[in-house]
N, C-alpha and C positions, 0 to 999 in steps of 0.2 A: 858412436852409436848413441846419440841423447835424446833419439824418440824410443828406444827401450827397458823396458823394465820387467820384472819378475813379478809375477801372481802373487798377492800378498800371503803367506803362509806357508809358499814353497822353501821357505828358506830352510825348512825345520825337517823336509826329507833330503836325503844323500844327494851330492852336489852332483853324480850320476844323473839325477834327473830334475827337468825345470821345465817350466812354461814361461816363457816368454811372451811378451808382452808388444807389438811393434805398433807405436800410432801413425797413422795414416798412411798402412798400405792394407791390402788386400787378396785376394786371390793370385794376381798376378807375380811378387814374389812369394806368399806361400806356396803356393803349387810348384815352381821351379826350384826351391830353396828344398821342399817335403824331398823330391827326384831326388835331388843331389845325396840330400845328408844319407836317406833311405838305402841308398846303394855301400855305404861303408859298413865293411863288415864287422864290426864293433857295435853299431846300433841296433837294439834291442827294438824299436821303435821310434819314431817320427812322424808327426802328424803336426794340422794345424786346423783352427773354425776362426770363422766371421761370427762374433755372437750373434749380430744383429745387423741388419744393412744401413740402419739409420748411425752406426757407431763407425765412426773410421780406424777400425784398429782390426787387430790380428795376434788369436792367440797361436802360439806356434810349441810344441810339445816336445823334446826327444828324451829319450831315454838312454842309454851308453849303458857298457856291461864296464868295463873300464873307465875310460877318460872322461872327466869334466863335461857336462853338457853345453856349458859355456865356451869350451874349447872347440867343441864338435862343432859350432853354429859360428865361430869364428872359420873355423875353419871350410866350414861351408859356403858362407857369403865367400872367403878369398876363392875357392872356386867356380862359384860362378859370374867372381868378376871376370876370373880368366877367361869362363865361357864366353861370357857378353864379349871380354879384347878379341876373342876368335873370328867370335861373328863378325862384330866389325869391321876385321882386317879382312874376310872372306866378302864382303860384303864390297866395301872398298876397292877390293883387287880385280873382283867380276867389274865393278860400275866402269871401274876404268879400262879394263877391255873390252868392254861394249863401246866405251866413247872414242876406243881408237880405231876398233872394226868399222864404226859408222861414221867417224869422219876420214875413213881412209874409201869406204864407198860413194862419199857427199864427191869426192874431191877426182873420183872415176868416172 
């Protein structure tokens, strides 16, 4: 993670909670990264903003009643790598029996 970092000043409330810091992305894993963590039933909240559209970055927020927030957002990105390996293997698996359906009808 070397495009991340912590809101200056957060260091100083309970490691429960953090804002993170992700440069150059945007909505696209905010918004699926917010889904994920949001559904664990330990998070008190999760959220994330674009401050500005001209900035390439992404503050991203959780809260935990327990666990490390650092751990939660660890642990979030590993699931939804697993999401993204899903997709692509569902993905993958349909492309390829489309391309056998159709070349089993080229060949009829």
């Amino acid at each position: 993670m070397g495009r991340l970092a912590e809101v200056a000043g957060d260091s100083t409330t309970d490691e429960r909670s953090r804002t993170f810091v992700f440069q150059d992305e945007g909505h696209t894993l905010g918004n699926i990264l917010r889904s994920i963590i949001s559904q664990y039933p330990d998070v008190e909240f999760c959220g994330y903003t674009v401050p500005h559209p001209a900035e390439s970055k992404m503050h991203f927020r959780i809260q935990s009643k327990s666990e490390k927030a650092v751990d939660v957002l660890r642990r979030g990105l590993q699931d939804l790598e697993k999401v993204c390996d899903h997709t692509m293997e569902t993905f993958d698996s349909a492309l390829n029996e489309y391309r056998k359906r159709k070349e089993s009808m080229d060949t009829n």
